[in-house]
C-alpha distance (Angstrom), angle and dihedral (degrees) to the residues before:
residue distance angle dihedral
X1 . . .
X2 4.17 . .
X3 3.63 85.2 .
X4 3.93 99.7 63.8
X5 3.80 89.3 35.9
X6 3.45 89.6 57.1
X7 3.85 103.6 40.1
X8 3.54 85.4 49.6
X9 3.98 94.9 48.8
X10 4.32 72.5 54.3
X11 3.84 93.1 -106.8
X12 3.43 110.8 148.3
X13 3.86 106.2 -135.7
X14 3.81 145.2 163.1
X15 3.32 136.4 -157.1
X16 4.19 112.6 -127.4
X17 3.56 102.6 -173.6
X18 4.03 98.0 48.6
X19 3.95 103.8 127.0
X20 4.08 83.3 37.1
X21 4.02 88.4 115.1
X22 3.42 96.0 44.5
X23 3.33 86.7 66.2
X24 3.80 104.0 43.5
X25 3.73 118.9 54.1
X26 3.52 91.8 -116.5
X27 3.98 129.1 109.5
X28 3.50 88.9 -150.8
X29 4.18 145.3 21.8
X30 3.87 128.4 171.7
X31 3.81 109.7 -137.4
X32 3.73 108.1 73.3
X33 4.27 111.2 166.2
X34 3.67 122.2 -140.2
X35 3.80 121.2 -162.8
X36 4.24 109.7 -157.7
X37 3.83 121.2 168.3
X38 4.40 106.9 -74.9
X39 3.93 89.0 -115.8
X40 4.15 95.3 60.6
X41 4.43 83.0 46.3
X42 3.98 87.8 106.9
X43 3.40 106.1 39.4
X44 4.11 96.8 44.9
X45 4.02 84.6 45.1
X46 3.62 80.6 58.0
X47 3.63 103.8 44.2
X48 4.11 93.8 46.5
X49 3.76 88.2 47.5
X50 3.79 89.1 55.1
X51 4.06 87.1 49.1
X52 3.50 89.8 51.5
X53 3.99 94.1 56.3
């Protein structure tokens, strides 16, 4: 869900931990990482803290 949000704020973002549950025999685990440029930090922390609410 962040990573839409983001992209469509136009924060360029990617998702580390994508083939995590492929590797876990799990359908499912909280934690996913995104990497975005340093200068968009602020405004994504922002954006996925307004998601969150």
């Amino acid at each position: 869900m962040a990573l839409g949000k983001l992209e469509s704020e136009g924060i360029r973002n990617f998702l580390i931990d994508k083939f995590l549950p492929l590797t876990h025999a799990t359908a499912y685990i909280e934690g996913y990482r995104l990497q975005l440029d340093a200068p968009d930090v602020l405004k994504a922390k922002a954006i996925i803290d307004s998601i969150k609410e």
